[in-house]
N, C-alpha and C positions, 0 to 999 in steps of 0.2 A: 750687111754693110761691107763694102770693099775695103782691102787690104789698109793698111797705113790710114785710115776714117777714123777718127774720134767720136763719142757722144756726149754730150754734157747734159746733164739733167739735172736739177734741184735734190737734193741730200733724202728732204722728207720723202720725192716718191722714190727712191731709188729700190728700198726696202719691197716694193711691189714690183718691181722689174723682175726678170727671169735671170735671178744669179747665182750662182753656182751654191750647192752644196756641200760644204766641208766637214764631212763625216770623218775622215780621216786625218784631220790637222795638216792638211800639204800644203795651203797657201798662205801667203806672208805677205807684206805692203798694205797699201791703201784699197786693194780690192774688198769691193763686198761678198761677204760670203754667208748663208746661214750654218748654223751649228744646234745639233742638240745634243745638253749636257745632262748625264744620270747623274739624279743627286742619290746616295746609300745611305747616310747616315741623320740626315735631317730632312726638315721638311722642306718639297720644292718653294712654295709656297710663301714660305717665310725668307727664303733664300733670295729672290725676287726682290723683295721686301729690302733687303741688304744693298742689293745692287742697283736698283733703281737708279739712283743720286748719281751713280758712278759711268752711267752711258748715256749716250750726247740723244739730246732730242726726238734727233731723225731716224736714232736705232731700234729695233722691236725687236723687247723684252717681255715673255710671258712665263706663266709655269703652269705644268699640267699635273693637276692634282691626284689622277687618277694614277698613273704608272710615276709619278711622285721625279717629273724632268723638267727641264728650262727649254726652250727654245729662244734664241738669240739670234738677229740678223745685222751686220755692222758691220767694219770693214775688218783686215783678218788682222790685221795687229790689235787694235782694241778688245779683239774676241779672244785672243791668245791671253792679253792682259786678265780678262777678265775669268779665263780659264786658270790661270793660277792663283788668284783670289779665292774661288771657289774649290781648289785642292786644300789650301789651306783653313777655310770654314766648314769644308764636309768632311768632318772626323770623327771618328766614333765617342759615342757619350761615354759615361762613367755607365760601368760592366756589373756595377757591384749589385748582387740583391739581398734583400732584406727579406726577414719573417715576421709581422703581426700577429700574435696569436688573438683572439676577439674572445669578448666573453659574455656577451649577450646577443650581439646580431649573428646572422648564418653564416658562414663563407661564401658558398655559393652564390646568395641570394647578394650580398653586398662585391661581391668579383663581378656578377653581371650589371650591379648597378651602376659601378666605376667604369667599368668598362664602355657602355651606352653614354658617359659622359663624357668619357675620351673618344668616342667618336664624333660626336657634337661638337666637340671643341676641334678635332683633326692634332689632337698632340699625340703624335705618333714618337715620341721620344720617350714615353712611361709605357710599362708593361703590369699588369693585375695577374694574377695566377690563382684559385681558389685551392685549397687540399682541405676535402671534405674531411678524412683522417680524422686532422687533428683539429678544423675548425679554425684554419690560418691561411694568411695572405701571404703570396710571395710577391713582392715586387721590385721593381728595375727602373733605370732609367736615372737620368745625370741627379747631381746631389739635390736643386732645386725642387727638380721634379715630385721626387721619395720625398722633401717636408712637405711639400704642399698634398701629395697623396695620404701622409701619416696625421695630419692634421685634419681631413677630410674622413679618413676612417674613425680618428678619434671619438670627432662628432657625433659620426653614424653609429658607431660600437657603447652609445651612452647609456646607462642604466636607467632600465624603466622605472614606474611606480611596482614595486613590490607586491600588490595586490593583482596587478597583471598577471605574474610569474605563475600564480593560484591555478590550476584549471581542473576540469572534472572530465571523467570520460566516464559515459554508464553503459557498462558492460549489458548486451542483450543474449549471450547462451553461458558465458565462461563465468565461473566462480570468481569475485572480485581477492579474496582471498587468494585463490592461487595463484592468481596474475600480476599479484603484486611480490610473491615470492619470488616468481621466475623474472619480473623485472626487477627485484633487487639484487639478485643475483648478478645479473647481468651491467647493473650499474657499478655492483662493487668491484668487479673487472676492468670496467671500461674505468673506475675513477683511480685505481692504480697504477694504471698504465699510463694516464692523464696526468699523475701527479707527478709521476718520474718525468716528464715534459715543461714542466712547471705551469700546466692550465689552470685554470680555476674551474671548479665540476662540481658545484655543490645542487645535488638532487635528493627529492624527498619523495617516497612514493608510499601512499596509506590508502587502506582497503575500506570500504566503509560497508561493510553488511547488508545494513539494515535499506539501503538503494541498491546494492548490489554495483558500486560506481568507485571509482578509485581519483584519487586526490593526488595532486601533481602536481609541486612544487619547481622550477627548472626555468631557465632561459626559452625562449620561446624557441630556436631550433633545437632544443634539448627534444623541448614536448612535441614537435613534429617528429622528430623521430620516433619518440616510445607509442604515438598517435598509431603510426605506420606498422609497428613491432603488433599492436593490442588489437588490430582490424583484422592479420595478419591469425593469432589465436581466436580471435572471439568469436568464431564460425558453427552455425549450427554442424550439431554431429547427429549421424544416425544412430537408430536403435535397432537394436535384435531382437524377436522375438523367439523365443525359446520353447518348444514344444518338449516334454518329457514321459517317458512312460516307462516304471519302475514295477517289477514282478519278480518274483520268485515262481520258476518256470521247475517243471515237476520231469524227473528223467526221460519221463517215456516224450514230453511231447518235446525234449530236447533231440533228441534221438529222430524223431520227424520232422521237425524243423531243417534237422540239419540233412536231409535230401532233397529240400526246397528251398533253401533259403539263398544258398548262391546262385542264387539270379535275380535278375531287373526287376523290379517290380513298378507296372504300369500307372501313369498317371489318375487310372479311372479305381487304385487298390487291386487287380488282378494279376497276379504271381505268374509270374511265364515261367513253366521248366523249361527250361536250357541248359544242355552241360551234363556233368557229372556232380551229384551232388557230395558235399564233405560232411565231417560232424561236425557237427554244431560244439561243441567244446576247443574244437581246432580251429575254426573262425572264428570265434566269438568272443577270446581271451580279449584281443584289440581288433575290431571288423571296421568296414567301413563300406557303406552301399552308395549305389550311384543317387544324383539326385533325383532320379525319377522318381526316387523312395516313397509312398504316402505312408505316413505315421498310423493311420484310419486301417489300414491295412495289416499290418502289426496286430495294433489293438484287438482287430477282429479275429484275428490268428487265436491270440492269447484269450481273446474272451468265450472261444467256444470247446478250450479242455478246460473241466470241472476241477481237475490236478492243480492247475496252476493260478494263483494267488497276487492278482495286481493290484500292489500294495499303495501304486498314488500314480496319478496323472496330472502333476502340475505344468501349469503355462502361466513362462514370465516373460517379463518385457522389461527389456535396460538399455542402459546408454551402452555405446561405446567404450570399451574397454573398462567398464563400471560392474562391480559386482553384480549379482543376482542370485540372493539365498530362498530357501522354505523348509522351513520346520512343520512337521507333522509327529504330533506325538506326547509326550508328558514329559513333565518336569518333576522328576524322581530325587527324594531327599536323600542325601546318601551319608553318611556318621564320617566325618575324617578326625575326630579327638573325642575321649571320652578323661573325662577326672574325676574324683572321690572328690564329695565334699567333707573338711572338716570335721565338719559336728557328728562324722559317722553316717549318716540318713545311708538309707538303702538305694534310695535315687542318685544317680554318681549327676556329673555335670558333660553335657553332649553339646558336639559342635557340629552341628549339620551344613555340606554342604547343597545344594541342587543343582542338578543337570538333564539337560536333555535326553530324552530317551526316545526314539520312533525314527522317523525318516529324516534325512535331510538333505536338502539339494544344492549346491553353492556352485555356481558358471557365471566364469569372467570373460566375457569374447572380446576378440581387438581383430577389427577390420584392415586387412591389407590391401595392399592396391589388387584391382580385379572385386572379384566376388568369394574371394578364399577367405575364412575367419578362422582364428586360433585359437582355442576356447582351452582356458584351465578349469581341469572340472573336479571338485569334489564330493562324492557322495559315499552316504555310511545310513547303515539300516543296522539300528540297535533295539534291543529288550531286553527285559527283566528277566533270567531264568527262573522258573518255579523252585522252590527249597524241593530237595531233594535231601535223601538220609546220607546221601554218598559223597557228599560234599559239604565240608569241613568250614562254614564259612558264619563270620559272627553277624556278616550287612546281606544288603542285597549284591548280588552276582549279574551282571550284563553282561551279553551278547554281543558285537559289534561285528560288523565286515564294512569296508569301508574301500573306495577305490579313489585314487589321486593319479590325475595322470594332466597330460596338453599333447590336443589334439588338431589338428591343422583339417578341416572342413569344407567343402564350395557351401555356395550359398543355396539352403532348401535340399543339402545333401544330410545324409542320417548315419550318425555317428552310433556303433554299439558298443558296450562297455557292459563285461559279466566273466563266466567261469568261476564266480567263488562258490561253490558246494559248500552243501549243511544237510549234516544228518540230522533228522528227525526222530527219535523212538517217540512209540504208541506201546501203551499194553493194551491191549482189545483181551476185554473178557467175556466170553459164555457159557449162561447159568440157565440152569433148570429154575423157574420164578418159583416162590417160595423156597421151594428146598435147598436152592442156593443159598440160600441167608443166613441157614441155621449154625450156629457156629460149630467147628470142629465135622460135623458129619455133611456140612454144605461143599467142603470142598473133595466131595465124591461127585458132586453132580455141577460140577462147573470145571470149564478151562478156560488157561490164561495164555495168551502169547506175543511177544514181542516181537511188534516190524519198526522195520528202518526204512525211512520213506527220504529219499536223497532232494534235494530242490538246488537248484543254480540259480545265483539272484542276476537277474538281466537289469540292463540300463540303454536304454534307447531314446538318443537325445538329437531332436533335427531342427538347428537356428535356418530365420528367416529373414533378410537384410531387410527393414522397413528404410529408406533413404531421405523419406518426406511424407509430412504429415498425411498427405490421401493417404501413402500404402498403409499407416499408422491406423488409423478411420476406415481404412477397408478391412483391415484384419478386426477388429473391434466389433463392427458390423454385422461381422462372421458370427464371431460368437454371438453374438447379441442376437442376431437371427435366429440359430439354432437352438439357442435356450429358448426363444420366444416357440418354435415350431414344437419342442419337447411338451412345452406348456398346452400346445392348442390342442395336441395329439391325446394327450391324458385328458381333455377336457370332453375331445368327442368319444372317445372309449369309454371313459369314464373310470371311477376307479372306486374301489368298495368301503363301503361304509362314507361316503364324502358324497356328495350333492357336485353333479356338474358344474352349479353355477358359482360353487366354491372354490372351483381350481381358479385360482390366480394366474393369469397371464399377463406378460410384459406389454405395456404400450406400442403402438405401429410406432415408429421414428419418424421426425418430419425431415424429410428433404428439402436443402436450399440450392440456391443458384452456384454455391461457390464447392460444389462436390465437397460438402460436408452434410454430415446428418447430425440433429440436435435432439436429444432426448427432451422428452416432455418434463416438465415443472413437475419433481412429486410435490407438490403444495398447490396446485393448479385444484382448483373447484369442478370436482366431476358434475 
């Protein structure tokens, strides 16, 4: 348009015409100008809502919900007016926040459910805050706001029926018993802590045996916690199997052993020399061989000198840091009180106790991370000593040697455990037959002589991680095979005084699809 030209146009389109922007508040009078106003402390939305009423027809007023602004187009006095109406209704809410403690709903779970409603509705003037902690709401927002949200949790936080509260978990590996100790522990913690808070934390946790399942009295976010803690312990554990092999090893084959014995020994049982060998007294107080070790190798060691006396070859299988005993041997009465009776009698009055007397084996292993196991081991080889004239003794007299130690192992490595020497006397007598017998003139034709025959008790013990029931079933298998092949081998050799077809042999095992084998039914109809 040229200079000094007016335009006149109607009010309503003016607002779509090309008029200026006033971002920066610089124009004043009856021009039209757009403006956009950031609303901070409330909603645009409802601010909108406010000023409607208050601009003339032809002006356009909106708000944008998203970045929470007005956009306004009018002339620039009415926009100025209306700019300080809105300084004075966009001011901060009330600052204050409040704590709810809840004592039956979650926090969490009721923080995201307020929340999801405060977005549906767009009241962005209230804030929810969960603290898993303590099981409480923090919230914000003007005084209005806070009754109608405390009013809303009221509802939500209402006490169920009491037979809810009830629930059972059945334990499938852990001891309901112990899991209910180590969660009452852990409740009476958490309810002291609780009470200095002022929450309410009433939980009840009982073991039930006979289902192996534990009873659980609590709030329903109580029970998803202890749910979470009990999934947490109730995990299968593995077992160890424990191979042993227990001798009284005779000097001389100690003394040989010990220029062979430090070194590897191969997978297939075959001894590699390598090295210089040591004594076996100087290793063998506490030794330790690599895992190549086969136990089968040993044994054959020790079963082919005549001298040396293996006293047991047990094989145990345990849990996870769970005992594993065997006794081999008698149960010997032994006198710990004697009294007179009364009436005089020549029988006095005896108090017997009884005790084990033979071998015994006790390994505790506990599995570390890796393949290394820690095994506490104890073992003791006891007997009865013969009465002898030289010893002054009213009961019987035992013998014990006993070793107590923990030992740190890989897994399928062979732990050795010995050097306790024991003298032995023998009298060896030789007599001329008959004329030895004769009293008094028999000992011209006889001698007597006393040896000492020295023995070192050995202990060679090598655990085997079983982690899941195949390796469990494959070692089983094992044995079970071999006894079965012992059986077939005496049957075709045969054996004296016994009919072949009376050696008993063990059933073939059926194999199924899910790599397990099932022994046969002893009750099954040959």
């Amino acid at each position: 348009m040229e200079a000094n030209t007016f335009k006149v146009i109607k009010g309503i389109k003016a607002k779509s015409q090309a008029v200026p922007n006033d971002l920066k508040n610089i124009y004043e009078g009856d021009q039209l100008v757009t403006r956009v106003l950031k609303i901070k402390h409330t909603q645009a939305m409802k601010m909108v809502q406010v000023l409607r009423p208050l601009v003339p027809q032809h002006a356009y007023l909106a708000g944008y919900a998203d970045s929470n602004m007005i956009v306004i187009s009018d002339s620039a006095n009415n926009i100025n007016r209306i700019v300080e109406l809105v300084n004075h209704l966009d001011t901060p809410v009330d600052g204050n926040i409040e704590m709810i403690y809840l004592k039956n709903a979650s926090a969490k779970d009721l923080a995201q459910t307020l929340s999801s409603l405060s977005k549906t509705k767009k009241t962005l003037s209230q804030i929810v805050v969960a603290d898993i902690r303590s099981n409480s709401l923090l919230i914000g927002g003007d005084t209005a706001a806070r009754m109608n949200l405390k009013a809303l949790i009221h509802k939500l936080d209402s006490e169920i029926n009491t037979m809810r509260n009830v629930n059972v978990i059945y334990l499938n590996y852990a001891k309901a018993s112990d899991i209910a100790s180590i969660l009452n522990e852990i409740v009476k913690v958490s309810a002291s802590k609780q009470s200095r808070a002022g929450t309410d934390n009433d939980i009840i946790i009982s073991p039930d045996e006979n289902s192996n399942a534990l009873v659980i009295k609590s709030s329903y976010v109580k029970f998803i916690e202890i749910k979470e803690v009990v999934n947490k312990i109730d995990i299968p554990r593995a077992q160890v199997h424990i191979e042993a092999i227990l001798a009284e090893v005779s000097y001389k084959l100690e003394k040989e052993l010990g220029v062979e014995w430090h070194t590897s020994v191969s997978s297939s049982g075959v001894v590699a020399d390598v090295g210089t060998g040591l004594a076996l007294k100087d290793i063998f107080s506490l030794s330790y061989l690599n895992s190549a070790g086969d136990i089968k190798a040993v044994l054959k060691i020790l079963q082919s000198d005549t001298d040396t006396n293996i006293l047991s070859t047990p094989s145990l299988l345990t849990m996870d840091n769970q005992e594993a005993s065997i006794i081999v041997g008698e149960n010997v009465p032994f006198l710990t009180g004697s009294q007179q009776s009364q009436d005089g009698l020549a029988n006095p009055f005896q108090t017997i106790e009884r005790k084990d007397v033979g071998i015994t084996l006790k390994v505790t292993p506990r599995l570390n991370k890796g393949s290394t196991i820690i095994m506490k081991i104890y073992q003791e080889v006891s007997n009865v000593v013969p009465k002898v004239q030289n010893i002054a003794a009213v009961d019987l007299v035992t013998k014990k040697r006993a070793i107590e130690t923990t030992v740190m192992v890989e897994d399928r490595g062979m732990v050795v455990l010995g050097g306790l020497l024991q003298d032995d006397l023998t009298n060896n007598v030789n007599k001329v037959p008959i004329l030895g017998d004769i009293p008094l003139i028999g000992e011209l034709f006889k001698s007597s002589k006393v040896e000492t025959q020295k023995a070192s008790l050995m202990v060679f013990i090598r655990p085997t991680i079983l982690s899941n029931p195949v390796l469990a079933n494959e070692m089983a298998m094992k044995k079970y095979q071999f006894l079965r092949g012992k059986q077939q081998l005496m049957q075709e050799n045969g054996v004296r005084l016994i009919d072949s077809k009376d050696i008993p042999v063990l059933p073939e095992p059926e194999k199924t699809d899910y790599n397990r084998v099932v022994l046969p039914n002893p009750f099954d109809s040959q």
